[in-house]
C-alpha positions, 0 to 999 in steps of 0.5 A: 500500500502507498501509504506504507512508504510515509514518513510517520512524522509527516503523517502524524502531523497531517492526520492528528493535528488537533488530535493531540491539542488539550482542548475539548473535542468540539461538538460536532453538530447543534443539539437542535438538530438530534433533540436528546440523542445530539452527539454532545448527549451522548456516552463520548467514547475513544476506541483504543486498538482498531485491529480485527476485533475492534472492527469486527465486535467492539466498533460496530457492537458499540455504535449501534446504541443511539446513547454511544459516540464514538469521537476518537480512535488510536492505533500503534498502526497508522494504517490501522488507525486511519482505517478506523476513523474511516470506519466511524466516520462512514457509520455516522455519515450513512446516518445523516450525521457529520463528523471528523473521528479524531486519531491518536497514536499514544492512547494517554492523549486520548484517555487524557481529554476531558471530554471522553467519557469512556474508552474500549480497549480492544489491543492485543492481550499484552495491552489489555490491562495497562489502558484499562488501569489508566483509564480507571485512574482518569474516571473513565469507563472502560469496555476490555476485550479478554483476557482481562490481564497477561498474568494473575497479579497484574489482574488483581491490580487492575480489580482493586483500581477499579473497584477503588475508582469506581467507574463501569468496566465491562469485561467482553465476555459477551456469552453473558449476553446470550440467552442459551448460557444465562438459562443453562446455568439457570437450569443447574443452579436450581437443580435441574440435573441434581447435585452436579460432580463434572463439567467439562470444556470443549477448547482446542489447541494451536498449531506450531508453525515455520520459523519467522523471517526478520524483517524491515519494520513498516514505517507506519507502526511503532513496534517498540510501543506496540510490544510495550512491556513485553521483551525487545525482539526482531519484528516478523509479520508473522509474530504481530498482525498483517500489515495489509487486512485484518486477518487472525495475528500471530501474536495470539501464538506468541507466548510472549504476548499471551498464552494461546487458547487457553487465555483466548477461548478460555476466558470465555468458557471459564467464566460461562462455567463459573456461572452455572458453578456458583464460583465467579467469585472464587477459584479451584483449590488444585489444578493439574495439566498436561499439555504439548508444546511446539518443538520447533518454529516461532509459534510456541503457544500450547498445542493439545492439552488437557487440565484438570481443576478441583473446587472446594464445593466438589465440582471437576472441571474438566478442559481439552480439545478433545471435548466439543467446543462449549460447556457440559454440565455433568449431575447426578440427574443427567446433563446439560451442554452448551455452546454457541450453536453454528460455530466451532472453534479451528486452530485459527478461529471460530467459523461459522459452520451451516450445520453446527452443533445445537447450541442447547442440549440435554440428557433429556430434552424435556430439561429444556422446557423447563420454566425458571419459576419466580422464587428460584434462582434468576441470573443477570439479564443482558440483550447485548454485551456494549449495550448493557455496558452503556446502560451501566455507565447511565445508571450505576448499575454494575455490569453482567461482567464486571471486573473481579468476575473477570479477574477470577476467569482470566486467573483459571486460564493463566493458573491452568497455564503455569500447570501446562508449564510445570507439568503437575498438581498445583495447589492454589489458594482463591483467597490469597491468589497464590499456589501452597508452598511452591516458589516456582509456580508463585513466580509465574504469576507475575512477569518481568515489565520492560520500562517505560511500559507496563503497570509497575510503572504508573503512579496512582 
């Protein structure tokens, strides 16, 4: 593309002058001409990372929502970045409205304007918690794509800021939002297949690949910000996004920025099963794995594995590729399976499948006919993932995934983790956050953070 051969400079100067100026972000049209929905009524809203999920999800899933508008991207990738002004600035504008998106490299700029209400941050896992902290620590909301942090301390430090800040942060953990996993839960957490002993989740591995190829870095991306805390190293294509398109990045292979399936699908699955488990705000009390490991090329995120958890209330929880992608929640009075219906998860991603698997199921079907009666248990109601995070915003009200939820999912998947690594029984203690008498394993729950980035280096 042409725009690769730009001097970042020139085009940081000729695309964000005002991007960067302390003042305001004027209102774009008079309240007159939208009544109580004028943009300057509405939720102000910066969208940080403007890869393939921000696109994709986040964006779109946001700006539907007459309440949101959004005013301000920022990218690492001035590619990627001007691509997502064009993206806002195109939904508005076949809405009748007239706007200019504002663009910004450094997310600190745009979290640092007074009038944006709320940011989503939708970056690579490496980046996710250090935005959001800041963000919290600026009174601004926040909307986090999982995982919600790269290791279990650097979550807890992210819950206990935003708790003590007091602000609305969304975990994107949308199966909250679907119908079938709030009513499966629902039927388990009011007995419907007894006293359940088992449940196990359906998550596969990744692949191992070739040997990644140094190469020149683009001109347009600022790598050294782009691997922020994580340790200096040759830039590939390979190892971080496409330059051109927003296909599946290499990063998600990558265990320097993250670990694999079992962060990346994982939370999803972890904290659906913590539903339906009562245990969302707690964890096992040992975790055990097994789990192959690339031998050879760049890639070197878990491949086939198999973990097993114990909780203290007696419930084995059961994770591997081996089992269909979704959750089964096994009883003494049969069985209840969930999923996302016409998907299954591949070594690249989730497709859509024409004849996928029934998103509901059970021993006996009758257990879906079954009404949740009004003095049983009902679980939090959501339509829409960003919508209830909007609504929330509004009225105080904390969300269907808030952040100690989301803490306590990402930490199973990052524990599981350290038990693929070390290749036996670890005993944890939910309270504290730490493993029973193993220095080994407790020194994996944080990492190293190259300055000036990481969490370790904000003053609060």
């Amino acid at each position: 593309m042409k725009k690769n051969n730009l001097n970042r400079r020139s085009f940081i100067k000729k695309t964000t002058t005002t991007a960067f100026a302390t003042a305001a972000i004027p209102t774009i049209v008079p309240s007159s001409v939208f009544g109580k929905n004028a943009p300057s009524n509405r939720i102000q809203i910066g969208q940080i990372g403007c890869g393939r999920i921000a696109r994709t999800h986040d964006m779109p899933g946001t700006m539907q929502h007459e309440v949101a508008q959004m005013v301000a991207v920022c990218d690492v990738d001035l590619n990627r970045m001007n691509d997502g002004k064009l993206l806002v600035d195109n939904y508005y504008q076949k809405k009748g409205q007239k706007v200019d998106t504002k663009m910004f490299e450094n997310y600190q700029e745009l979290i640092a304007h007074k009038d944006i209400d709320a940011v989503i941050v939708s970056t690579p896992d490496h980046w996710h918690a250090q935005p959001a902290l800041e963000a919290a620590l600026a009174k601004k909301h926040v909307y986090l794509q999982k995982p919600t942090s790269l290791t279990v301390e650097e979550g807890r430090l992210l819950s206990n800021i935003v708790q003590e800040q007091k602000i609305t942060l969304q975990v994107g953990t949308q199966q909250r939002s679907s119908p079938q996993f709030r009513y499966a839960a629902e039927l388990v957490r009011n007995g419907r297949i007894g006293k359940i002993h088992t449940v196990k989740v359906g998550l596969p591995g990744d692949p191992a690949g070739p040997t990644a190829q140094t190469e020149p870095v683009p001109s347009v991306l600022n790598f050294d910000a782009w691997l922020g805390s994580t340790p200096e190293m040759d830039y590939s294509e390979m190892l971080v996004h496409p330059k051109t398109g927003y296909g599946r990045p290499g990063w998600l292979r990558k265990e320097q920025f993250g670990a694999g399936m079992i962060t990346g699908w994982g939370q999803h699955h972890f904290d659906s099963a913590a539903w339906g488990m009562n245990t969302e705000y707690t964890g096992p009390i040992a975790v055990e794995a097994v789990a192959d490991f690339p031998k050879s090329g760049s890639w070197d995120v878990h491949g086939d594995f198999m973990v097993k958890a114990t909780y203290k209330n007696g419930i084995t929880m059961l994770t591997s590729g081996g089992f269909p992608n979704g959750i089964r929640y096994e009883g003494e009075d049969g069985w209840i399976f969930v999923t996302r219906g016409a998907y299954r998860a591949t070594p690249s991603d989730p497709i859509p499948e024409k004849n996928g698997t029934k998103s509901l199921d059970a021993s006996d079907p009758k257990l879906l006919e079954s009404v949740i009666q009004p003095n049983e248990i009902h679980l939090y109601e959501s339509k829409e993932q960003h919508g209830n995070w909007l609504e929330c915003i509004q009225s105080g009200k904390e969300p269907i995934s808030p952040v100690e939820i989301g803490h306590r999912a990402c930490s199973v998947c990052l524990i599981s983790h350290i038990a693929m690594k070390l290749s036996r029984k670890l005993n944890w203690d939910p309270v504290s956050e730490r493993f029973i008498n193993d220095s080994e394993a407790n020194a994996m729950l944080s990492r190293p953070q190259r300055a000036p980035y990481g969490t370790l280096n904000i003053k609060y």
